[in-house]
C-alpha positions in Angstrom: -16.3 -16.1 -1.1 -17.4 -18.9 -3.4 -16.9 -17.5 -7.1 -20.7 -16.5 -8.5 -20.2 -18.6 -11.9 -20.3 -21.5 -9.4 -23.5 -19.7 -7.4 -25.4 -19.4 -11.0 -24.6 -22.6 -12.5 -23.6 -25.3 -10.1 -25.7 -24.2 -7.1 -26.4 -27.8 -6.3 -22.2 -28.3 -5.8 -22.4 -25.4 -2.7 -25.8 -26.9 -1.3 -23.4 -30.1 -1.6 -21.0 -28.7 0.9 -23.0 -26.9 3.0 -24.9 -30.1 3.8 -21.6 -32.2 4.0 -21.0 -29.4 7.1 -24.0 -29.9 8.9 -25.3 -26.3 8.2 -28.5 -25.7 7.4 -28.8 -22.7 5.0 -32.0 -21.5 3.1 -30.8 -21.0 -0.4 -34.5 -20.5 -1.8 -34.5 -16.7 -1.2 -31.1 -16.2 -2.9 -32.2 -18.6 -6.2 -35.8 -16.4 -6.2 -33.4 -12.8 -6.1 -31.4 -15.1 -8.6 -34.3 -15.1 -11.0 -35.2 -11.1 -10.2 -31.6 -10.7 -11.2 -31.6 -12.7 -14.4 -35.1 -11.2 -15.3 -33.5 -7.6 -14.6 -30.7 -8.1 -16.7 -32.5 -9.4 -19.8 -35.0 -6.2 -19.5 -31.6 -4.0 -19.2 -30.2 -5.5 -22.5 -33.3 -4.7 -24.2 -33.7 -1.6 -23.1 -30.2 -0.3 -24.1 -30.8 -2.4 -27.5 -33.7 0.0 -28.1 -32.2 2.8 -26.9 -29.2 2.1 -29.3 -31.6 2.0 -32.2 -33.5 5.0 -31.2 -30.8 6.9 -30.8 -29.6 6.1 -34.3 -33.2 6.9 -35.7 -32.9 10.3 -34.2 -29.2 10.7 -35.4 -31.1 10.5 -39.4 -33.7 12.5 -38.5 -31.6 15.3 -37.5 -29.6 15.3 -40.3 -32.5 15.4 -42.7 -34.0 18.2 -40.6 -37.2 16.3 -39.6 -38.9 16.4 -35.7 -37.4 13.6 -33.5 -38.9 15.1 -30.3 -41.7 11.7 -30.2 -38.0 9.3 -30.4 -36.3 11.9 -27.8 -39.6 11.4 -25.8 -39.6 7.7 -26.0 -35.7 7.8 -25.1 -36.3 9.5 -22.3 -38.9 7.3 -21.1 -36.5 4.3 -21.4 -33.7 6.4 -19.8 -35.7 6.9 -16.7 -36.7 2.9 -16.1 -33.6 2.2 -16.6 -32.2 4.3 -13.8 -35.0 2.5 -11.7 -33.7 -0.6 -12.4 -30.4 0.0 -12.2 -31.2 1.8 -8.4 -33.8 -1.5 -8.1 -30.9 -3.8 -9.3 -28.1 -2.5 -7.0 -30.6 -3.2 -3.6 -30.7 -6.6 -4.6 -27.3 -7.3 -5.6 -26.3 -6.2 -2.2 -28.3 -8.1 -0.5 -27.4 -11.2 -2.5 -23.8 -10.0 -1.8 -24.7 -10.5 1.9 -25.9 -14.0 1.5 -22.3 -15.0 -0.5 -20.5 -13.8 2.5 -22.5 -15.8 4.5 -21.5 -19.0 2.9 -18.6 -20.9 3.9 -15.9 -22.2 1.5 -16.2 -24.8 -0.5 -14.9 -28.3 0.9 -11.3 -30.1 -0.4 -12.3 -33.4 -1.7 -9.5 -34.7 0.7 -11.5 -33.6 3.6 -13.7 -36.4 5.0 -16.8 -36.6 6.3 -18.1 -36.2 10.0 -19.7 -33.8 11.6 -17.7 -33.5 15.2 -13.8 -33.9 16.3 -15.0 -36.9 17.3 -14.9 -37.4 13.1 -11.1 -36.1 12.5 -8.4 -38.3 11.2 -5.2 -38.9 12.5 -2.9 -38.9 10.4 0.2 -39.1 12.2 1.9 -39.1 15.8 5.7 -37.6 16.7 7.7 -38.4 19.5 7.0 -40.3 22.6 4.5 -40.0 25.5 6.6 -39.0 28.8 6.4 -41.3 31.5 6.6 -39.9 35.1 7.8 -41.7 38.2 6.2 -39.6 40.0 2.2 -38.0 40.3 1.8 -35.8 37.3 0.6 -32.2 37.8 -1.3 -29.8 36.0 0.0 -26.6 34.8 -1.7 -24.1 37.3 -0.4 -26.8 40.2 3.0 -26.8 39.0 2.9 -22.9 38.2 1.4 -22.1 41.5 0.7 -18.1 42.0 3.0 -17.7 39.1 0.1 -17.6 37.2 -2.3 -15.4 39.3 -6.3 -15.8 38.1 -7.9 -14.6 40.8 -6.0 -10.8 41.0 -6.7 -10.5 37.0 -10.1 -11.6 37.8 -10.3 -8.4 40.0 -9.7 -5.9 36.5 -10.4 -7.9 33.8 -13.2 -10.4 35.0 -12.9 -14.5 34.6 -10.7 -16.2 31.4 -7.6 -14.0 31.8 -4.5 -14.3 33.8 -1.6 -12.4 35.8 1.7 -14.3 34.6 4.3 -13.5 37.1 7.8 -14.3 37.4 9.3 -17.8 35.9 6.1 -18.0 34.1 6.2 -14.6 32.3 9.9 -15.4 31.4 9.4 -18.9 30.4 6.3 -17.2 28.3 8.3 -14.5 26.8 11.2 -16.7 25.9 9.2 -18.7 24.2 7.0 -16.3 22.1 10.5 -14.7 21.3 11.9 -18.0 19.9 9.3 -19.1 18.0 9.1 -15.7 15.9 12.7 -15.8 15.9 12.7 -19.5 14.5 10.2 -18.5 11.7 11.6 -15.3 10.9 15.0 -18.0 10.1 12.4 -20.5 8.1 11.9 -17.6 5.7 9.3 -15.6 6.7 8.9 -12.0 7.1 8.4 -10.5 10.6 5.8 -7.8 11.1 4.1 -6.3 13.6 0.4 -5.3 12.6 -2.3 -3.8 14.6 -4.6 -5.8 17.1 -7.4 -3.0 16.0 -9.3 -3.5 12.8 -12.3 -2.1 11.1 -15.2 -4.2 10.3 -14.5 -5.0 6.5 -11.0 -6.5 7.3 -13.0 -9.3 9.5 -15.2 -9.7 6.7 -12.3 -10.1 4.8 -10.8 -13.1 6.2 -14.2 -14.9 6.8 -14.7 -14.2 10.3 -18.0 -11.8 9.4 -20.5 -11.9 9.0 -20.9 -15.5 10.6 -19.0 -15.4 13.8 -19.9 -11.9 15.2 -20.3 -13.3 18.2 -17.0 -13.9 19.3 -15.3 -10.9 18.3 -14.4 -7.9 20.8 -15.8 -4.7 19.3 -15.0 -1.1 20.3 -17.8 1.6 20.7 -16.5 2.5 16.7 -15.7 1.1 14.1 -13.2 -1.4 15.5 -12.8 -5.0 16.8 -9.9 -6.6 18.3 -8.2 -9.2 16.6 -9.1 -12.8 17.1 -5.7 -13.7 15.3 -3.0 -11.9 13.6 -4.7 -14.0 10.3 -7.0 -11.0 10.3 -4.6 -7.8 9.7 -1.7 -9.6 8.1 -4.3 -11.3 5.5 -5.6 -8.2 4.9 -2.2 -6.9 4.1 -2.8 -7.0 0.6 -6.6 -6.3 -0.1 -7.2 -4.6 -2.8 -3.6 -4.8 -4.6 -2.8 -6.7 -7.8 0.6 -8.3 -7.1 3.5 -9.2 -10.1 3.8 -13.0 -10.3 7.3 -12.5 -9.0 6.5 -11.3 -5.8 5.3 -14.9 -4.8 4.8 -16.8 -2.6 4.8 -13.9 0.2 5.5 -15.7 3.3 4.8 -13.2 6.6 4.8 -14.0 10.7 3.4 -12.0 13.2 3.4 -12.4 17.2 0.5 -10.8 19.0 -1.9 -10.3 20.9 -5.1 -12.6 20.0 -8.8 -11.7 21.8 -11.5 -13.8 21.9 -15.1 -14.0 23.1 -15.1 -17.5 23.1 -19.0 -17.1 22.9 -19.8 -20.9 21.7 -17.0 -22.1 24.1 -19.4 -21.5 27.3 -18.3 -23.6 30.5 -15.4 -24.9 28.0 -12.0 -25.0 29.3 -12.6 -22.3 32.2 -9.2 -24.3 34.3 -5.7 -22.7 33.6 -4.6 -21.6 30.0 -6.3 -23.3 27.1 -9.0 -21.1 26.8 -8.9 -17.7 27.0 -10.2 -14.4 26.0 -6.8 -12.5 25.4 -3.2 -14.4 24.5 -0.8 -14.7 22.2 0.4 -16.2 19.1 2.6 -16.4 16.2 0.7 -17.0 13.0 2.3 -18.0 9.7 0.4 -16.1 6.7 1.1 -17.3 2.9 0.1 -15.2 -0.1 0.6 -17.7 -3.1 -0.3 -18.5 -6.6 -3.1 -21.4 -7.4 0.0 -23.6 -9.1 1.9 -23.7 -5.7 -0.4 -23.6 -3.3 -0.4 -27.7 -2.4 3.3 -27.8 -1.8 3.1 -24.3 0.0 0.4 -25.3 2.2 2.7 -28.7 3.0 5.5 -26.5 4.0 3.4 -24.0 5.9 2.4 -27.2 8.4 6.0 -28.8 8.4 7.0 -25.1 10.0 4.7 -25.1 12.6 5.7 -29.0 13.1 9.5 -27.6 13.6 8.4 -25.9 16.6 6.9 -29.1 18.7 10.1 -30.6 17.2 12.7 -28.5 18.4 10.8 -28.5 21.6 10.7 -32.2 21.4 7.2 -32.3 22.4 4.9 -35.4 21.7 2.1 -34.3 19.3 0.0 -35.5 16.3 -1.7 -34.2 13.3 -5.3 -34.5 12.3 -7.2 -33.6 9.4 -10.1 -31.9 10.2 -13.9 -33.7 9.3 -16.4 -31.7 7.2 -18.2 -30.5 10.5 -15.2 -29.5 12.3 -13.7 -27.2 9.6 -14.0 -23.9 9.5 -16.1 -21.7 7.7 -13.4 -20.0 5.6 -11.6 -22.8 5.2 -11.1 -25.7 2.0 -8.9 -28.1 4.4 -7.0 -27.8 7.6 -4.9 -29.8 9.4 -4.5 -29.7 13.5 -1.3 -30.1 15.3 -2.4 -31.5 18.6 0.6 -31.8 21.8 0.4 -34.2 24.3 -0.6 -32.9 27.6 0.7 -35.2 30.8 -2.3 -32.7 32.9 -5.1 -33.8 30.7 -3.8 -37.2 29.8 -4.5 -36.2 26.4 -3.7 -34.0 23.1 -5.3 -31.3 22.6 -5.0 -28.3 19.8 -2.2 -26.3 19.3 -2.3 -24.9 16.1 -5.0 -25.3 13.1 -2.9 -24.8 9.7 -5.6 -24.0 6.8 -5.9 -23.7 3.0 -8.4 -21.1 1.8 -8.2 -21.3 -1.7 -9.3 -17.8 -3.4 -12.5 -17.6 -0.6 -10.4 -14.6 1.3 -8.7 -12.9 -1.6 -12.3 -12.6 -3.8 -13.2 -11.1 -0.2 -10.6 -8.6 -0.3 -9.9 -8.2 -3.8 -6.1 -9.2 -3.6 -5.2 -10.7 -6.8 -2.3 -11.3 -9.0 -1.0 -11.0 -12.4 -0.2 -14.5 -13.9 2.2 -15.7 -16.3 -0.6 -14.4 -19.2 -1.0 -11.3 -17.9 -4.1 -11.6 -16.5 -5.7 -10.8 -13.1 -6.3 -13.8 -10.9 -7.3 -13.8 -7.3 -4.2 -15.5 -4.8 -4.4 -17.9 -2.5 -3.9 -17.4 0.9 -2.9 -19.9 3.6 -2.1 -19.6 7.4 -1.4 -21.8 10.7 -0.3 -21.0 14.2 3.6 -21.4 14.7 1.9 -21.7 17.6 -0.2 -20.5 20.2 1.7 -19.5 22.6 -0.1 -20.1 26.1 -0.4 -23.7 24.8 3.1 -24.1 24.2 3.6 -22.9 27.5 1.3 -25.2 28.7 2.9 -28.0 27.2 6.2 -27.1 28.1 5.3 -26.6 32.1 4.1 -30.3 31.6 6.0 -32.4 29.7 9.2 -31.0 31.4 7.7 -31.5 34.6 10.3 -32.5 37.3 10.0 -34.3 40.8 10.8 -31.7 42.6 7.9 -29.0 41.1 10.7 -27.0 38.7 10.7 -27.4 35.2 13.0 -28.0 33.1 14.0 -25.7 30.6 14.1 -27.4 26.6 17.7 -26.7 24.9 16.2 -24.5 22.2 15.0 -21.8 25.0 18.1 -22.1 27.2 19.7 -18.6 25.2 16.5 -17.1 26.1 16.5 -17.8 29.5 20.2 -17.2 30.8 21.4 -20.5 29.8 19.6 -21.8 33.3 18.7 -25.7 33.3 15.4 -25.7 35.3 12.7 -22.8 36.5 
């Protein structure tokens, strides 16, 4: 959440932002409980001032033996308001709390402007375009009833999928890697639960705002949208030694998804939908080394569309198109020979201290005091795409695919599926 020195002095700065989003946020409710605040606080202060002095005035009287019931009276008086106004006080600074968590983070001046992904920057392309002398095919073409819609349709309804066969190997193998590979880049393997309670989404930004695409149980639970959610929220609450940084984790799991503004969106194949996996990089980091931490965050998720030597690009993300949580993210977008286009992969993001303030996971710096980390995370990747991507760009003549080097050990050293 945005810091409330910046809320009570440079307002303007977050209206700012939230225009350069394209939001449209009343703010004149908050600056009018602003004021109530402000006005509550100075009548506090005086009130304990007075208190203070009666309390010394009673303290003489005592000790020269005269009545200072009238002063205890008065005191008592003052005690009581001030209990109302602290009660009085407390109602409002929750619901002020529940505008801040409303607000998305504030922008990184690198991020431009725009309002769609029509508005993103490339910034660079990798590898090169596969041409086909023969008629490409999409994914569900070349996959066939290897990847079986309609029976899941039957238990689960539509945006989920039966993967059967070569496809559920070639899907394993490649989840496995890619965890594997990450867990050798440095980063620590865990395994988190898919069930949260309500203040670990709040935690990581994805409530209040985007309640809509989130899978809740009858209690107090929701299903993860990403592993973001539980591994971020691995350290809420703690105060961390400098020396423990940067905290670099990876998780592979399952990811669900309501895809509620997605509606009539990607309802072919894979790209879109409500369950699937991922592996997610998460970074816990100091302010001082969060830019070059960030960098190496996205160059580990490049290493996978690398190894797999899949064409791809990277984008940064317009003002519109980024995220609520986030300061700045960057899009690694493969090439897909079905679609004749790139499309998403992976969305690598800096938050700044917007989810740790959220949590209260802070830090101990080289002074000794408290500071709020950093946090950081990106798909190393999404693993339905990948599979996607890999069904397409290793497309062969004859309807096999065939299998990338870096998977062979995962698959029985077999050349094509």
């Amino acid at each position: 959440m945005i810091p409330n020195k910046i809320l009570r002095k440079d307002i303007k700065r977050v209206k700012d932002m939230v225009k350069r989003r394209g939001l449209n946020v009343d703010f004149g409710t908050y600056e009018e409980m602003e004021e109530e605040r402000r006005s509550h606080q100075v009548a506090t202060e005086a009130a304990q001032m007075e208190s203070n002095t009666l309390s010394k005035e009673v303290a003489v009287l005592k000790r020269s033996g005269q009545d200072a019931s009238p002063i205890l009276e008065q005191l008592a008086v003052i005690s009581k308001d001030k209990k109302a106004r602290e009660q009085s006080l407390k109602i409002l600074l929750d619901s002020m709390r529940d505008f801040e968590l409303s607000l998305p983070n504030l922008l990184d001046e690198r991020v431009p402007e725009g309002k769609t992904e029509a508005d993103n920057q490339e910034i660079s392309k990798h590898g090169d375009i596969p041409n086909f002398d023969f008629e490409v095919k999409s994914h569900t073409d070349l996959a066939g009833d290897a990847l079986d819609f309609s029976r899941a349709a039957k238990m689960s309804g539509s945006r989920f999928v039966v993967m059967k066969g070569r496809m559920a190997k070639l899907h394993r193998a490649l989840a496995q890697w890619m965890l594997d590979t990450q867990v050798e880049r440095g980063y620590e393997e865990v395994n988190p639960p898919v069930l949260v309670e309500h203040h670990a989404l709040v935690g990581t930004g994805q409530l209040p705002k985007f309640a809509d695409d989130q899978f809740f149980t009858e209690g107090q639970h929701a299903l993860i949208p990403t592993a973001e959610v539980s591994v971020t929220n691995l350290h809420r609450e703690e105060i961390l030694p400098l020396g423990a940084l940067p905290i670099a984790y990876s998780a592979l799991t399952l990811c669900f998804r309501k895809e509620a503004g997605a509606y009539g969106k990607d309802t072919h194949g894979l790209i879109r939908l409500h369950q699937f996996e991922k592996v997610e990089l998460v970074k816990f980091v100091s302010e001082a080394t969060a830019q070059s931490e960030f960098e190496a965050l996205i160059t580990d998720a490049e290493y996978i569309l690398q190894q797999l030597q899949l064409p791809y690009r990277k984008v940064l993300l317009c003002a519109g198109d980024t995220s609520a949580s986030a300061k700045i993210t960057y899009d690694l977008e493969v090439w897909l020979p079905g679609e004749n286009q790139y499309r998403e992969i992976s969305s690598c993001s800096y938050f700044g201290d917007y989810q740790a303030r959220r949590m209260q996971a802070r830090y101990r710096d080289e002074d000794g005091n408290v500071q709020p980390l950093h946090t950081i995370n990106g798909s190393g990747l999404a693993v339905g795409r990948a599979l996607v991507a890999v069904i397409e760009n290793y497309q062969l003549a004859s309807g096999k695919i065939a299998v990338p080097d870096v998977l062979k050990p995962y698959l029985g050293m077999v050349d094509e599926i």
